[in-house]
BATOR-424716 format. One record per residue: residue number from 1; chain; z, x, y of N, C-alpha, C, O in turn. Coordinates in pm, whole numbers. Example, Ala and Ser with C-alpha at 12.3 -4.5 7.8 and 13.67 -1.06 7.14 Angstrom:
BEGIN
     k   c     n_up   n_east   n_north    ca_up   ca_east   ca_north     c_up   c_east   c_north     o_up   o_east   o_north
     1   A      780     1319      -569      780      1230       -450      780     1320      -330      846     1424      -332
     2   A      708     1285      -225      714      1367       -106      787     1290         3      804     1341       114
//
This chain:
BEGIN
     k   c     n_up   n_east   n_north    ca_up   ca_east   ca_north     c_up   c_east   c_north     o_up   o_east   o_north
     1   A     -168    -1580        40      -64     -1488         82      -93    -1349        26     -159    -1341       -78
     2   A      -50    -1242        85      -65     -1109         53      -30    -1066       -91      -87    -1008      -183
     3   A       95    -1123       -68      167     -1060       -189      102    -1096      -325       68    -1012      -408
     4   A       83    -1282      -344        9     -1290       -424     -137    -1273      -471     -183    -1294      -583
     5   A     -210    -1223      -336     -295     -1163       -344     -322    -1011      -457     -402     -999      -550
     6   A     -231     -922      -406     -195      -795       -443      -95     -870      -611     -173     -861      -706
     7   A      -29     -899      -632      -38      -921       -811     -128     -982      -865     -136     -980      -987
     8   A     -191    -1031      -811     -355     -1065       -881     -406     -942      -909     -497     -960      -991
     9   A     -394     -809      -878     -418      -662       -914     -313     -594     -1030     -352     -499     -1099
    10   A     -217     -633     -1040     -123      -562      -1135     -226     -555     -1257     -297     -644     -1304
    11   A     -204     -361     -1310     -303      -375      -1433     -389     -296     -1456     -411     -222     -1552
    12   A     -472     -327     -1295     -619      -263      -1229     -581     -103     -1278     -480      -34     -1264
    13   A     -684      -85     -1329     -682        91      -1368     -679      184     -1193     -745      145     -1096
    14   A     -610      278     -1191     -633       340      -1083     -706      438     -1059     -714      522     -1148
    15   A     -778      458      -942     -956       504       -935     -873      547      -785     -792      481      -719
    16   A     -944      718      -761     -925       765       -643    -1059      693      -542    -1172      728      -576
    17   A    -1050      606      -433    -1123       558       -398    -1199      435      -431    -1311      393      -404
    18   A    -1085      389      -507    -1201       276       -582    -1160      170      -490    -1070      193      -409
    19   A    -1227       36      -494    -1225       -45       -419    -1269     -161      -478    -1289     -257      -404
    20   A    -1287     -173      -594    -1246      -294       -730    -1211     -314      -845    -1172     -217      -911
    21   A    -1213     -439      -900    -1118      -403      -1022    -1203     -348     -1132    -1240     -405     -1235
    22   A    -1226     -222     -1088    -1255      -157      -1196    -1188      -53     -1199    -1179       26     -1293
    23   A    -1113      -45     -1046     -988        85      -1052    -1028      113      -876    -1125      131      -803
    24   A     -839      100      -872     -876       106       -700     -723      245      -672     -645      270      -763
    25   A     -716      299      -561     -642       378       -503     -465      265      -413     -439      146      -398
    26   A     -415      355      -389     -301       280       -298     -412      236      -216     -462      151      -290
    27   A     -483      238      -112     -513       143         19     -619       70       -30     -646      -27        41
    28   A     -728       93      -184     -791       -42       -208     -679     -188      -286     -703     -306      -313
    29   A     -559     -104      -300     -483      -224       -289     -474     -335      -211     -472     -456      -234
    30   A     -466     -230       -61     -411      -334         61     -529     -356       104     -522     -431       202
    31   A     -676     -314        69     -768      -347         99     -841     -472        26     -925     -545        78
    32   A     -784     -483      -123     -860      -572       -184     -766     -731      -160     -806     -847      -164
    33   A     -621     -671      -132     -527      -776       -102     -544     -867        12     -532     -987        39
    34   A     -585     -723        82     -617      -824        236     -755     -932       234     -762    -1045       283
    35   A     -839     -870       176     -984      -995        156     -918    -1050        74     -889    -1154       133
    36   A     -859    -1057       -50     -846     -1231        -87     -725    -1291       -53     -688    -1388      -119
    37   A     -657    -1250        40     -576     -1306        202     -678    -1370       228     -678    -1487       188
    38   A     -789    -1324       295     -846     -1378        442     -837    -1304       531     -902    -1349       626
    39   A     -768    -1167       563     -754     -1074        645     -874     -990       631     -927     -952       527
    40   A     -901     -972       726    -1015      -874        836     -984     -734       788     -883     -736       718
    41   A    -1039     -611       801    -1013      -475        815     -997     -415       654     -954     -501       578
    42   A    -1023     -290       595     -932      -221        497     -942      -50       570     -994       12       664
    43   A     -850      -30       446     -852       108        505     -990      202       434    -1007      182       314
    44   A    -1062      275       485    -1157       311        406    -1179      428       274    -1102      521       250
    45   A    -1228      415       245    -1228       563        137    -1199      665       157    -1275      719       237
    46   A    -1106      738       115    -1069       893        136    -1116      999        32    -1180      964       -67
    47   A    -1081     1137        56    -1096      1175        -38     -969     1196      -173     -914     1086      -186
    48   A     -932     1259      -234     -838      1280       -346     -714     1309      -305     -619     1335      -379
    49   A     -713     1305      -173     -569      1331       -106     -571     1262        51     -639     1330       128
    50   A     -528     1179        95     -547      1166        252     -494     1230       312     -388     1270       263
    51   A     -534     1281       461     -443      1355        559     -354     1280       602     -385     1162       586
    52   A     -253     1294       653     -124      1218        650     -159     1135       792     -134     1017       819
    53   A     -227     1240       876     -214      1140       1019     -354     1053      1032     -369      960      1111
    54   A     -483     1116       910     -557      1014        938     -506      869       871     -553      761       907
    55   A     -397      884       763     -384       802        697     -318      656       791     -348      537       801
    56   A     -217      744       844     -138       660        944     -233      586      1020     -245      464      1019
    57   A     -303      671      1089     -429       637       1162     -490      489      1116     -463      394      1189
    58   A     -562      470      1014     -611       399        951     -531      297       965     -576      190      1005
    59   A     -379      316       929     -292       146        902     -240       82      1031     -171      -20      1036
    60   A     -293      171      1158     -227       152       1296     -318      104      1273     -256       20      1207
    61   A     -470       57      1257     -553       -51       1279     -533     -174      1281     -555     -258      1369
    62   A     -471     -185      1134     -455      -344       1089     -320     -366      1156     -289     -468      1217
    63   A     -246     -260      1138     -101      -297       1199       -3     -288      1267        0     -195      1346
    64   A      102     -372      1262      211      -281       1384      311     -238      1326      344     -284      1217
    65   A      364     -164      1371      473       -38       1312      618     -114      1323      634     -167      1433
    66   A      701     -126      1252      805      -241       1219      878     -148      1167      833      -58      1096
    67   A     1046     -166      1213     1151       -40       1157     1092      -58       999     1003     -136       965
    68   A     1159       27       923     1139        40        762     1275      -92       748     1240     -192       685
    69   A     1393      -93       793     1479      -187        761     1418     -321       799     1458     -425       746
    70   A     1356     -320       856     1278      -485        881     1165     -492       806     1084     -580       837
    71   A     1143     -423       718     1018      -462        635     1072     -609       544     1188     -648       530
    72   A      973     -658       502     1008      -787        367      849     -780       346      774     -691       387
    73   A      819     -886       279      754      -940        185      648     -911       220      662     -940       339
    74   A      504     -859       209      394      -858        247      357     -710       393      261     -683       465
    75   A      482     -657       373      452      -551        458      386     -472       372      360     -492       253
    76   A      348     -333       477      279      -213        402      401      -78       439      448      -41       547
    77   A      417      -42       331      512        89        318      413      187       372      292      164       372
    78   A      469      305       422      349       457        406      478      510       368      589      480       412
    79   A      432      624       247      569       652        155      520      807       159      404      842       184
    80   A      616      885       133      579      1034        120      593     1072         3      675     1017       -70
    81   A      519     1168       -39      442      1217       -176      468     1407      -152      400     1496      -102
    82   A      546     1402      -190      628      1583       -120      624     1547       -27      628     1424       -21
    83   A      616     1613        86      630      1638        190      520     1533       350      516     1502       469
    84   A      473     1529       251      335      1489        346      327     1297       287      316     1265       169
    85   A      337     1205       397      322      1091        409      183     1045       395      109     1032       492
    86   A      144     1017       262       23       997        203        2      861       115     -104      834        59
    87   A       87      803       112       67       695         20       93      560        94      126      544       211
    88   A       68      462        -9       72       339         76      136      246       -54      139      289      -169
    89   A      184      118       -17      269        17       -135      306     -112       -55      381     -109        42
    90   A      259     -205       -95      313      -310         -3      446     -364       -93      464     -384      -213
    91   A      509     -375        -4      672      -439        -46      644     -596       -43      602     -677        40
    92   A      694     -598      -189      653      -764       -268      756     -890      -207      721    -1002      -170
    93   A      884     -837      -211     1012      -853       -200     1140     -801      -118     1098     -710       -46
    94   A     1257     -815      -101     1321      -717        -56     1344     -624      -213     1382     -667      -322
    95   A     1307     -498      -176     1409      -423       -264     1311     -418      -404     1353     -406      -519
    96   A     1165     -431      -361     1012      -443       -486      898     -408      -439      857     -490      -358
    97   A      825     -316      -457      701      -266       -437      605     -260      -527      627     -254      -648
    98   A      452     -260      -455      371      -269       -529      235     -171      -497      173     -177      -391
    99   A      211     -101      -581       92       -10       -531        4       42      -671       42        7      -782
   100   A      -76      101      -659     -154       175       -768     -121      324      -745     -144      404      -655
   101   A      -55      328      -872       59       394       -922      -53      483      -975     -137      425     -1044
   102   A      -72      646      -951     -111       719      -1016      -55      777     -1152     -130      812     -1243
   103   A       98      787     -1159      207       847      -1287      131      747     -1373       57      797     -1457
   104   A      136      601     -1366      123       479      -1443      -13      469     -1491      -52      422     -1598
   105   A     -116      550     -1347     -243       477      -1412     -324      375     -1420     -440      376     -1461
   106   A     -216      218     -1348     -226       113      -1298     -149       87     -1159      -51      142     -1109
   107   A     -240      -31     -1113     -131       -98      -1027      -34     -164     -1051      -58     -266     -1117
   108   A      101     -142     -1017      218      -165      -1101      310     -237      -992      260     -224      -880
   109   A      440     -314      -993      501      -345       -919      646     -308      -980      663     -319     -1101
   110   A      751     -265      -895      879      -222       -948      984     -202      -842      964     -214      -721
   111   A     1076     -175      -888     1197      -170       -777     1149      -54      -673     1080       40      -711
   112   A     1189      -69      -545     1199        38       -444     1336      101      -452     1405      114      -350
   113   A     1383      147      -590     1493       251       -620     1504      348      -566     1429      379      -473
   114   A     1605      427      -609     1646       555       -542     1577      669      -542     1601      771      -478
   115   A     1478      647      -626     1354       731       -593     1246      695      -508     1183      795      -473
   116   A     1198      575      -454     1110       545       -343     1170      566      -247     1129      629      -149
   117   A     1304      503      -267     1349       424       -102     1359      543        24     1304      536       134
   118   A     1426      627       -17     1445       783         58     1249      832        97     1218      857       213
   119   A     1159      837         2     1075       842         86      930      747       177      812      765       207
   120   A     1039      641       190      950       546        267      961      611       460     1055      649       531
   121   A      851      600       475      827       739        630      790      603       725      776      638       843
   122   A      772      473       708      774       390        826      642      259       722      549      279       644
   123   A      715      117       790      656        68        759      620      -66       861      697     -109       947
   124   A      442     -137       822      389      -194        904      362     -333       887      325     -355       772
   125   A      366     -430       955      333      -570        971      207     -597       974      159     -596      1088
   126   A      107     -632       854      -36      -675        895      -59     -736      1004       37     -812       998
   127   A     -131     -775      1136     -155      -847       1221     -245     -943      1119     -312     -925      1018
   128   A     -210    -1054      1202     -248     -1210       1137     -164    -1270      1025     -200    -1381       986
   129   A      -63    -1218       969       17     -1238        881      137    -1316       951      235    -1350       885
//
């Protein structure tokens, strides 16, 4: 399963672009989550900031676009970071997210409080899940 895929990462130092546990970004999250799923696809390396629409771009691959109120367990958030929808977090739970947390330094999992929840910008259903 995804989810437990992705806390098998809680910890992982966070690396712009990284893509193992030696330190990975928000999408080598959902990238390293998805191979030890069994899921096909990641999103690929960016640079130190993604563009917001290639970013989107990228998760319309693996997925389909699902209201934000219908997200649960194993979805992928795209969350906004100021202004610009740049990040990624898969929601563990209702009402729990999980991503590599730059403030933290690690990949961390924690409430989708009143500071995420307002900027979650749409979220997606892995296909094959």
């Amino acid at each position: 399963m995804l989810v437990a895929a992705a806390r098998a990462l809680i910890g992982v130092p966070f690396r712009w672009g990284g893509r193992d546990r030696r330190g990975v970004d928000c999408a080598g999250v959902i990238a390293l989550a998805m191979e030890a799923a069994g899921l096909p696809g990641q999103v690929p390396p960016y640079g130190r900031t993604p563009d917001p629409d290639w970013l989107r771009r990228q998760v319309e691959l693996l997925a389909e676009e699902i209201p934000v109120e219908d997200a649960g367990a194993g979805d992928v958030l795209l969350i906004r970071v100021g202004r610009q929808a740049q990040h990624l977090a898969i929601q563990t739970e209702q009402g729990r997210i999980l991503h590599a947390y730059q403030a933290a330094g690690v990949v961390a999992e924690h409430p989708l409080d009143e500071h995420w929840r307002p900027r979650v910008a749409a979220a997606y259903r892995i296909r094959g899940l």
